[in-house]
C-alpha positions, 0 to 999 in steps of 0.5 A, a space after each residue: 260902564 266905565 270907570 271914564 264914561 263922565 270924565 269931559 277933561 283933565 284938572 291939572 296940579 302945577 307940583 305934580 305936572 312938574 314932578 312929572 315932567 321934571 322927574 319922569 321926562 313925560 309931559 302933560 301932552 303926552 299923559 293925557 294922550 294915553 287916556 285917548 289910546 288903545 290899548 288903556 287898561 284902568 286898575 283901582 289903586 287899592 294900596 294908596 287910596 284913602 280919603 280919595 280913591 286912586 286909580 292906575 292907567 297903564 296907556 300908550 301915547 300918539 309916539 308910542 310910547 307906554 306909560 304907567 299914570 296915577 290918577 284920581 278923579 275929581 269935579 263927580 267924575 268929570 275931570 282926570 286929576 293925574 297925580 304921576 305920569 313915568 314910563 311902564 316898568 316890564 312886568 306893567 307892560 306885560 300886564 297891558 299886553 296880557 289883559 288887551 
């Protein structure tokens, strides 16, 4: 079973879609895009996870492009909330390519 298996959509914070796209250059399009695509590896982000768990997603987009997303998840599992959304650093795309 997968940590995604109930999720149906995304819920979307304005501040952090912006932060996003204004800081990073990545859209809503795009990060949503890298949940659809293989290669996605999903890792628990035990670091920042505190009153609600944190995940990372480490995607591509329909462009190619890889991105390292931050994430939680809300409404039981069922709705994507991304919290950030910037492109992979090398030793994050080493990681996907190591692990897929």
């Amino acid at each position: 079973m997968s940590l995604l298996d109930d999720a149906t959509g995304f819920d979307w914070d304005e501040g952090n879609s912006q932060k996003s796209t204004g800081k990073h250059g990545v859209s809503q399009a795009e990060a949503e895009q890298a949940f659809m695509n293989e290669p996605l590896l999903l890792l628990e982000d035990v670091r920042h996870s505190g009153q609600e768990l944190r995940f990372h997603a480490l995607g591509r987009t329909d462009e190619e492009r890889l991105l390292h997303i931050t994430f939680t998840l809300r409404s039981g599992g069922t709705l994507i909330r991304v919290i950030s959304a910037r492109d992979m650093n090398r030793k994050e795309r080493e990681t996907l390519w190591q692990r897929n």
